[in-house]
Each structure stands twice: as C-alpha cells, then as structure tokens.
N, C-alpha and C positions, 0 to 999 in steps of 0.2 A: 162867372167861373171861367177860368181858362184853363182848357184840356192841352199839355204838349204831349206827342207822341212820339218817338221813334225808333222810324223802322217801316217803310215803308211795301212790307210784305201783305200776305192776307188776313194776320190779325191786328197790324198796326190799319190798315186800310178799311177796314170794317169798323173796328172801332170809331175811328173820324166819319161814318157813314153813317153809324145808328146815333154817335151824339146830336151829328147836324139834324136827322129826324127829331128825335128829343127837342131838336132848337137848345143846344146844353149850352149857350155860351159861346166864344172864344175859343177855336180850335184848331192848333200849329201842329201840322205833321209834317217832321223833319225825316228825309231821306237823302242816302247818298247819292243815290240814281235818280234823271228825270220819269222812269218809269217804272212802272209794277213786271216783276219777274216772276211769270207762271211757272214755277220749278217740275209742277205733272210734266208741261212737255218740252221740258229741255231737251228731251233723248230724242223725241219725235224733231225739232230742229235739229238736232246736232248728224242726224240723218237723214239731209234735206229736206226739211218741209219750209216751206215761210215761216220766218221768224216773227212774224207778227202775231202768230198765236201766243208766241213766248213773252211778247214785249209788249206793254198798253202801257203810252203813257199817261203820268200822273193826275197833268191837268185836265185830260178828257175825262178822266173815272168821275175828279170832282170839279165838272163844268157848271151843275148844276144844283151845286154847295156852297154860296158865298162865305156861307160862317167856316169854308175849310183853308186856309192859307197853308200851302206847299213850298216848303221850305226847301233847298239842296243844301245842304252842311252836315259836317260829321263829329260825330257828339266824343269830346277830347275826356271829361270828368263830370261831377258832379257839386253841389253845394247845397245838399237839402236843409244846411242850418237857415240859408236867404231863401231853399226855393228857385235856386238854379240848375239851370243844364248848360254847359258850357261847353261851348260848339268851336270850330276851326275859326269859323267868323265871327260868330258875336255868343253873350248870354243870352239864354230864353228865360223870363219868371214863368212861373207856373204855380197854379192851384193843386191842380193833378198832374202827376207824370206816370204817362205809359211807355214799356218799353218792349221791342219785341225786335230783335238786334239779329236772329238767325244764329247760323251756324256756321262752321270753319271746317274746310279739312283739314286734317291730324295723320299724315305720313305714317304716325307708328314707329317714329326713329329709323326708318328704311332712310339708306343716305344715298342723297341724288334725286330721289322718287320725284321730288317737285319737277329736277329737272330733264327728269326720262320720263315721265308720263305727260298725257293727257287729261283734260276733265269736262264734264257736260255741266259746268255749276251753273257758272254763268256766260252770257254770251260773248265775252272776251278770251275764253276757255273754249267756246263751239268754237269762234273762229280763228284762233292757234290751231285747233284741231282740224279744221276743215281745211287749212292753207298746209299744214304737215302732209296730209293727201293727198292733194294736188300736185303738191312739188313733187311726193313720190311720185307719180305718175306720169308727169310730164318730163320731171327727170329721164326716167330710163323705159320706161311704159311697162313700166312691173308693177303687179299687185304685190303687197307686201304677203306672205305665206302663213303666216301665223298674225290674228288679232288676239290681246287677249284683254279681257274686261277681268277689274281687282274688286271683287263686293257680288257678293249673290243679295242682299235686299232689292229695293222697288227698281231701282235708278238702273242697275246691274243687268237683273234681268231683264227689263223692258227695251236696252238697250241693243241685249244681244239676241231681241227675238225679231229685229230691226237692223241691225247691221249689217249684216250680209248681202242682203237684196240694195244696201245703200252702196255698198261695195262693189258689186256689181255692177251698177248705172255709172257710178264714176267711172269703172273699167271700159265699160262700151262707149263712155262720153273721149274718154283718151284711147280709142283704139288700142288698149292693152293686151299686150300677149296674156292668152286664156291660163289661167293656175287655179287649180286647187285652191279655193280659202277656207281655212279653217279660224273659227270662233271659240278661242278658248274662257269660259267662265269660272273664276276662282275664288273660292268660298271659304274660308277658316273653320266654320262651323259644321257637323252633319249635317246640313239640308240648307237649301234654296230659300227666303226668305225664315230665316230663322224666328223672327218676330212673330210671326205670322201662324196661321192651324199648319196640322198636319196637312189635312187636305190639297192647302192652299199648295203646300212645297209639292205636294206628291202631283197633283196636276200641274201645275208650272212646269216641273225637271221633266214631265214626261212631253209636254210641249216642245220644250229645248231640242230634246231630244230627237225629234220628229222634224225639226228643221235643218239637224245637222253640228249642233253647236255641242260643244264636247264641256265635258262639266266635271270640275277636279272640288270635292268638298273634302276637308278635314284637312286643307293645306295650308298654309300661309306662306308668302313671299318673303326670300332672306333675302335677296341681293338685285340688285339691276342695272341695267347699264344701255346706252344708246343702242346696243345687237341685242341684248338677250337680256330675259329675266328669269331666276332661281325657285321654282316653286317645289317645294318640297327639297325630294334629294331630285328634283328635273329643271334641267336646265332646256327654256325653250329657245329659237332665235327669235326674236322681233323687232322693231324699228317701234312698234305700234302697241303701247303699254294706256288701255283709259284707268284714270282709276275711281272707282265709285264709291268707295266703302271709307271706314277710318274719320267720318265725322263728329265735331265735336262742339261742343257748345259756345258761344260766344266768350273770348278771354277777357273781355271787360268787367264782367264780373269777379273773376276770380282773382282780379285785380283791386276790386273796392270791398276786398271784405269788412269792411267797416258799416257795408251800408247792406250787403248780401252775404245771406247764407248759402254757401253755395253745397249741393252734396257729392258723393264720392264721385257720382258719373258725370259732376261740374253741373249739371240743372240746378236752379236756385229756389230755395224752397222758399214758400208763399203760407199765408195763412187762410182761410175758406173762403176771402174775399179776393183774391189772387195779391195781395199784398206782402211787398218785400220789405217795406220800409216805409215810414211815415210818409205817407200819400204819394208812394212810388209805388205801381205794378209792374208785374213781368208776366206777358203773355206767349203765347207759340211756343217754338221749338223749344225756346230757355228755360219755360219752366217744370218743374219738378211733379205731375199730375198726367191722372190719368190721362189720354187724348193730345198729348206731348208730340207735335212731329209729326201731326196728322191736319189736311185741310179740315176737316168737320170739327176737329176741336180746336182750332186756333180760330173758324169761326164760332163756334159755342162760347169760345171766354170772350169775346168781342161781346158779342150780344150780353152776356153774362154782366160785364163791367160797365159798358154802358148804362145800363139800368140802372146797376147798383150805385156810379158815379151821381147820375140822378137822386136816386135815392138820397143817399149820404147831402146832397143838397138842398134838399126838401120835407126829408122825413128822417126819423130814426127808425123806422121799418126795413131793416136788414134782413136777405135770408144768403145762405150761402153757395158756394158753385157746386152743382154737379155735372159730370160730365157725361154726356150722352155716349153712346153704341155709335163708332161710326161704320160705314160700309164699306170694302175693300176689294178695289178694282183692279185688274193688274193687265194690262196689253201686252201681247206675245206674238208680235207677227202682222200680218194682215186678217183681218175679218176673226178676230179671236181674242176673249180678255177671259180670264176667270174672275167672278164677281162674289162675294159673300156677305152676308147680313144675319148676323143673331146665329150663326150654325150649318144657315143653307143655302147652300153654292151653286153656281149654274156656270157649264164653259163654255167656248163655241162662239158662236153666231152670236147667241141671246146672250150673252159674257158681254160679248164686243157693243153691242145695244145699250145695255146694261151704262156700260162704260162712258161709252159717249154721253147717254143723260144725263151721269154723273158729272162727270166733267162741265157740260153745259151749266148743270144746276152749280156747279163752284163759282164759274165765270158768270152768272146771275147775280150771287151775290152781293158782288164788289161792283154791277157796270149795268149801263141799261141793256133792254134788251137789242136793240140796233148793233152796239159794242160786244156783247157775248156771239150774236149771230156772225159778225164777221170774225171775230175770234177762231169760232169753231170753224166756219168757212178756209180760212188761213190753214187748220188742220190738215186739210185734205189735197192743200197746194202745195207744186212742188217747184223749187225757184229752178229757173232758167240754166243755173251753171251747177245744180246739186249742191 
C-alpha cells in the first residue's frame, strides 16, 4: 500500500506517523516547506521569541521513520481515474491520497490590504514584518503611535496581549524617543473570539483591557493605505496595519469540483470516513466537520484515518469518525492564558500552566521528546536583535 499525503502541517504529519507505526506500507508526504510550521506560535515569534519554536524541520520529526519519504513539491492537479497527484516536478501514484492543503488569507475585497498590511502566517510574513520595524525605527527613532491588529479570533488576540511589551524592547534596542503606544484591536463581530463561549470573550476583553489595548468590535475596515486605515466612520493614522482575520480555505478545491464537494464557507464536505473522493481524504482546516481548524482535531482525524486506512487494507470492519471535545487555550500577555474544557475555565497563572502543557502535549505528538523539550525551551527565548 502506498499512502501519499499533502500538506505537511499537524494532520498531514501525524498521519505519515501513526501509518509508519501501523508499518502501513509506502508512505510519501509532500510538502512545500522543508519544515513543519507551528502556527500556535507564530505570534510568540513574530514578537521576538526564537523562531525555532515555530520552525522543526521535516526530516528530524521523521528521522526515525524510514518507511516516511519527505518529498518538497507542490501539488499542480489531480488524476484519480490513474491514481495520480500531479506535482511541479514529477507524478506520485498512490493507493490512498490524503490531503490537508491549509488555508489562505482572503482580504475581503479591501484593495491594497495585501499591500498595506502585515501578517504572522508564516515566517516569510514575520520577517517582512519584523524588517518594516526596524526600518522604522532606525529611520527616524520613532515608534510608530498607533498599531492596529484586523481579527479578534486566536491569532488577534494573542497577538495584542504581546505586542506591546515587543514594541517597547525594539524602542529601548533603537534608543527611541519615548511615545505613547497604543494597540488597537478590530473585530467585525460583538465580541473577542466569536467562535468561542461567552466566557472565554468576556475574560479575554477584560484582559485586553488591563493591558491597555483598546478594542473596537462591531466594525469592519473600509479603506486603507500606507498612513491610515478606515474603521468604521474612524479614520486612524498608521504605518502599522497586521492583519489576522479573513481566512479561507484552500482555493484548490474549489477549483476541482469534479472531484470535491466543496460547501458555502468552501470546506469540502467528506463522508464518515473523512472521504472526498474515491480513495482521496481531506483532513484539517479543509474539511467540513466538527474540530475543523483546531490542533486536537486535525490530530484526531489523523489517528482516525490511519486506522481506518489499515483497516480498509486488512478487514471490512469499518467504524466511522467522531470528533472529540478539544480544550481551548488562549495566551494574553505574560504569565496569563484563559484555559477551558467541557464548560470550566480557569485564568491567570493556572491558564498560563494549563497552556504550556497543552502546547507541550501538541508538540509530543508530531516529535520525540528531546524535539518538543527544545521546542518549548525556544518559547521562552528571546533572539539577540528582537
């Protein structure tokens, strides 16, 4: 049996982990990048920390996987009548094809937005952003007066419970004349992580809050431009626009509808066995189920598919996916996360604890324990030039 995968995230990488457990065979995970991109702390690097928490690469996770072959190429179309994946450089045959492709920012039709803001996606995005900083700074030794972050979700807020105190070391690193910063966070929706309980929003804003960072919900951005962006009927000045919000599902799909069904919010909808298409899956962000867009279920459909890949090779004993409760972490600041499970939430100190576990136990998942301990260790470090 030959397993191809890609998408070399936490459910494309997990997946190639429990087959080679199983001993499943044959198994090619193609990835654009030599390495796995922890998207939890993009925001923690994009405000100095070592990038190495963000960045593991591919061939240490499966050093100790021969049956995993780590492929760089990027997947152009498809051919499920042969059983191909048809890549930049060559075709892959396959038995099974898994795919878990992520997701794209989506502007919103705001024009220019790509090219007046910033973004913590990926680390080609941290460091556009981190060099825009710098220049200001050492340009004229001015802090910029106004930041403002676009998206109250995970990315957003965790961002701006961190920015500030990042903003400030850069200022002391450039001898900058002292201003006022202000952090502005902007939300479309009534409340701070909309997705999310009440709770979760009502302690979060109230954290925000307590740090300083000024918080406009039930606005959206009409206009923007290299000085200023348009929120509401307010026009603020900035230089400094990140934008976290306006993601959207991988366009590959809704380009092969012949082979996906894709739905109204572009997620591709699957059948119980996470299946899109004749021995084609789609797992993570992309697809259409509960635990969509969350670490704990892009590792749950890993585990999930593996098995059942097994299975489908060995038995006709099918059962189908369910998706587990996952836990919900959310960092704001130093020494501070709100944490929630099944209803009950804990903030503070035990949040921030909470947090870290979780985090540790994601990066367990995918790497030994040697690889997660320095992972985490990288967290707490701060690089030389911010």
């Amino acid at each position: 049996m030959h397993t191809v995968i890609i998408g070399g995230g936490f459910a494309g990488i997990k997946t190639a982990l429990e087959l080679s457990r199983y001993q499943a065979g044959k198994i090619t995970l193609i990835s654009e990048r030599p390495y796995f991109l922890h998207h939890a702390s993009l925001y923690s690097t994009a405000t100095g920390h070592d990038p190495r928490e963000s960045m593991i690469p591919l061939d240490e996770i499966f050093a100790a996987h021969p049956e995993v072959t780590v492929v760089h190429d990027t997947l152009k179309s498809l051919d499920p009548e042969r059983n191909l994946a048809v890549c930049r450089s060559k075709d892959y045959h396959y038995d099974n094809l898994v795919m878990a492709l992520g997701s794209e920012i989506d502007y919103g039709g705001i024009k220019h937005a790509a090219d007046h803001t910033y973004s913590v996606r990926n680390m080609e995005q941290i460091t556009r952003f981190h060099d825009h900083l710098h220049e200001t700074l050492a340009r004229d030794h001015h802090v910029d007066r106004n930041y403002v972050i676009v998206g109250g979700g995970l990315t957003g807020v965790e961002l701006a419970g961190a920015l500030k105190q990042y903003i400030e070391q850069l200022a002391a690193l450039y001898v900058a004349k002292k201003a006022k910063v202000r952090i502005t966070l902007v939300e479309s929706e009534s409340r701070l992580l909309p997705n999310a309980s009440l709770q979760a929003s009502y302690h979060v804003e109230r954290r925000l809050a307590s740090l300083g960072v000024s918080i406009l919900k039930n606005c959206s951005v009409h206009a923007l431009d290299s000085e200023q962006i348009t929120v509401g009927n307010k026009k603020i000045p900035t230089e400094t626009v990140i934008w976290t919000t306006g993601v959207r599902n991988n366009v590959f799909y809704a380009k092969h509808p012949q082979y996906f069904d894709v739905s109204a919010s572009g997620h591709v909808q699957v059948n119980p066995y996470l299946e899109a298409y004749r021995n084609i899956y789609v797992l993570g962000d992309n697809v259409a189920i509960r635990g969509s867009g969350q670490v704990k279920g892009a590792y749950g459909m890993a585990v999930f598919l593996a098995d059942h890949l097994v299975r489908k090779a060995t038995t006709n004993s099918y059962v189908p996916y369910r998706a587990k409760h996952s836990p919900l972490t959310v960092p704001v600041g130093d020494d501070w996360a709100y944490a929630e499970y099944m209803g009950v939430y804990v903030t503070g100190w035990l949040g921030k604890l909470i947090h870290e576990r979780h985090m540790y136990d994601g990066y367990r998942q995918i790497m030994s324990k040697a690889m997660a301990d320095a992972a985490v260790a990288s967290h707490t470090t701060k690089i030389d030039n911010l």
